[in-house]
C-alpha angles and dihedrals in degrees: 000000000000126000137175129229106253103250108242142161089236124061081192145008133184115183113191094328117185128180128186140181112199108303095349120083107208093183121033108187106314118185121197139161119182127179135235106277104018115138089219116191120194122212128180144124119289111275083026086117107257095133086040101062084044092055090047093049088048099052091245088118145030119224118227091216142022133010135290115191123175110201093340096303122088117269100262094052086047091056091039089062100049088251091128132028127175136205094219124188090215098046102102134207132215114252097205093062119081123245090253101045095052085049087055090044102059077040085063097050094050098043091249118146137218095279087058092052094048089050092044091057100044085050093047095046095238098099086109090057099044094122091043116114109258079236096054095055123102120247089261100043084053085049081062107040080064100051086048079052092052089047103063100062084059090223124199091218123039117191119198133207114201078315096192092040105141082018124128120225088272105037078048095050085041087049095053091041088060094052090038087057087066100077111190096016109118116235129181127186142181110209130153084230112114091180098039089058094049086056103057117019127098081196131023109212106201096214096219130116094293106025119225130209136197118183131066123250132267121210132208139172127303125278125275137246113259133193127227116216133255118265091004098296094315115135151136095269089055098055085039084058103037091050086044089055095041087047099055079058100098096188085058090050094047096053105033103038106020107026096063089048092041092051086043089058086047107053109006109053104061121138082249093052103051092045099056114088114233112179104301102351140006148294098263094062091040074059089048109053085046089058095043086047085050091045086058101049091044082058098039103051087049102044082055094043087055079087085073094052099059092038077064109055098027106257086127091060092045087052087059087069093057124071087248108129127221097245094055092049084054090049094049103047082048087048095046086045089059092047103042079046090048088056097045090044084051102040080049089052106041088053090047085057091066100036104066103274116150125202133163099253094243088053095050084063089035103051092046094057095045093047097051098036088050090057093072088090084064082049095056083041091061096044091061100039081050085054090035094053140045099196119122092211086055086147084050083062103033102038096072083039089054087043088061099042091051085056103050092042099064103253089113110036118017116265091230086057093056103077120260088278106052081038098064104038081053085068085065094054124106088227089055103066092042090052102051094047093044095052097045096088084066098034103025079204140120130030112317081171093061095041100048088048086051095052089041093052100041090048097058083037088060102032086056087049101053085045100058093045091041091056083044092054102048090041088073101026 
């Protein structure tokens, strides 16, 4: 879908525009036209509301009063379109992506090739770090990999905050040639450089009650045509990133892939095991599906709770600045859970065939399907703890929780072996439901009535719940 920037004689336009947060009011009635192609600092105190007027005219923010256009449209379309891009200060990175794969991924997002991200990081001066971890970079060399972010979308206006912030003189003189070699795209940036402003402005706003300007305008051509991506940003490349970066995390491959087939090993392959009969099988492979049941929540549940991590550190805040929709992050982080599930179920599984696991051959299908499908209750799980918790080590939190929960709902010991009382308050557990459904191919026992209610229950439990904190949480962001 390709759409065109309204032509207008403003590139943007506050009218009386107020913005409050609780009793303090961070911006009081601030009225400010600026034309295609001005280069606009904006200088102030600190809690003037400098941070503030960026957040409005980048749709981080509603004002409470007043209006706030960019280039005719309101602030969020703007962004949507790739109209307007920022360098933010609070727009955080994740460390455990390279230089190069968080420049592809905004590339993705916006609908930019190769040949784009190549461009972005020569302008940027980071073409020399590509393959650096993002957390390994110095302070300067992040500031840049922003400003090679806020390049790809080709935006007709680029807002800076404190851009060369972390930078040295001449990181700082190689930063302002780069903007300098734009000629006509508006730019507008907030920075404690006086210096730095005279320098550089074609106009000085004095962030106060009643802004005031000094500076003539500079116009340029009208605006381009930009394209909005397909399903909402959603694609291929962005999962191939996404499972690239989850899988260099070696804590997430431990406990997910290796931790369920390691405990298998452990408990479930003795001589005594494989030789008693279960249903159709043995007990080894009653032990089997369990772990790989226990493998697929464990996934799951991280794959959703990635969501806390970059909360955390602001990436949810940076994505705000793409044209990815909620609903396809949302889809994305479900879809990399199931995967991440599908791998662990059959890691658990190959290593059950040459072990001594027996399983009538439909049931091995069967109970690896079941198994994985019925994890997507720990995917909508993670989704909300992500939301819940702020914490970066969320899985430091959630994986003794998910321990407990896989004892008490039957996938350790068997729930006829816990006493009629812990027996019963198993059938209200989120594990109990997954495991019995999972284990009838191979014992055709127990109520699959009462285990399919339970997963059906605990997944829209847990989807509403990611979904209110989820409102709550965009709402702010």
């Amino acid at each position: 879908m390709t759409l065109t920037a309204h032509r207008t004689a403003d590139a943007v336009r506050l009218d009386g525009v107020v913005k409050r947060f609780g009793p303090v009011t961070a911006v009081d009635g601030i009225d400010l036209a600026i034309a295609p192609g001005e280069v606009v600092a904006l200088l102030g105190p600190n809690g003037a509301g400098k941070s503030s007027t960026i957040d409005l005219l980048l749709g981080l923010a509603d004002p409470d009063r007043g209006s706030a256009r960019v280039y005719g449209r309101a602030p969020r379309d703007a962004v949507a379109l790739g109209l307007v891009s920022a360098v933010l200060q609070t727009g955080g990175l994740l460390k455990d992506y390279t230089v190069a794969e968080t420049v592809r991924l905004t590339a993705v997002l916006f609908g930019r090739g190769p040949a784009d991200v190549t461009a972005a990081l020569r302008r940027a001066g980071i073409a020399d770090i590509g393959d650096r971890l993002v957390g390994r970079c110095s302070g300067g060399q992040q500031q840049r990999l922003r400003f090679a972010m806020a390049l790809l979308p080709d935006p007709e206006l680029l807002i800076l905050d404190e851009p060369t912030t972390g930078m040295d003189v001449a990181g700082r003189h190689d930063f302002w040639t780069a903007i300098r070699q734009d000629a006509g795209r508006t730019v507008i940036f907030a920075t404690h450089y006086l210096e730095e402003a005279d320098a550089y402005a074609d106009r000085v706003v004095f962030v106060r009650r009643h802004p005031h300007r000094r500076g003539g305008p500079r116009m340029t051509a009208a605006p381009t045509a930009h394209t909005l991506p397909r399903l909402g940003g959603f694609s291929p490349a962005l999962l191939h990133l996404e499972l690239r970066r989850m899988l260099r995390n070696r804590r997430t491959v431990v406990f997910t892939l290796i931790l369920p087939a390691a405990f298998f090993l452990l408990f479930g392959t003795s001589a005594g095991y494989r030789s008693t009969r279960i249903g159709g099988g043995n007990v080894t492979g009653y032990i089997l599906v369990s772990m790989a049941v226990y493998g697929a929540m464990l996934a799951t549940t991280t794959g959703g709770a990635t969501v806390s991590i970059e909360r955390a550190a602001g990436w949810s805040r940076q994505l705000r600045l793409t044209p990815l929709r909620p609903a396809a992050y949302i889809a994305v982080k479900l879809t990399l859970a199931m995967i991440i599930g599908a791998v662990s179920v059959a890691v658990a599984f190959t290593v059950g065939a040459f072990t001594g696991a027996e399983l009538p051959a439909r049931a091995w299908l069967a109970c690896g399907l079941l198994a994985w499908l019925c994890a997507l209750v720990f995917a909508a799980f993670g989704l909300f703890m992500g939301y819940l918790l702020p914490s970066e080590n969320v899985m430091q939190i959630l994986g003794p929780v998910l321990a407990v929960l896989s004892f008490a709902g039957g996938l350790f010991v068997p729930v006829d072996q816990l006493g009629h009382t812990f027996a019963t308050i198993a059938a209200y557990t989120p594990v109990y439901g997954v495991g019995e459904i999972a284990r009838y191919p191979l014992t055709h026992d127990g109520n699959l009535g009462t285990a399919v209610l339970n997963v059906v229950v605990w997944t829209a439990l847990f989807a509403a719940g990611a979904m209110w904190r989820f409102r709550r949480d965009t709402a702010r962001v």
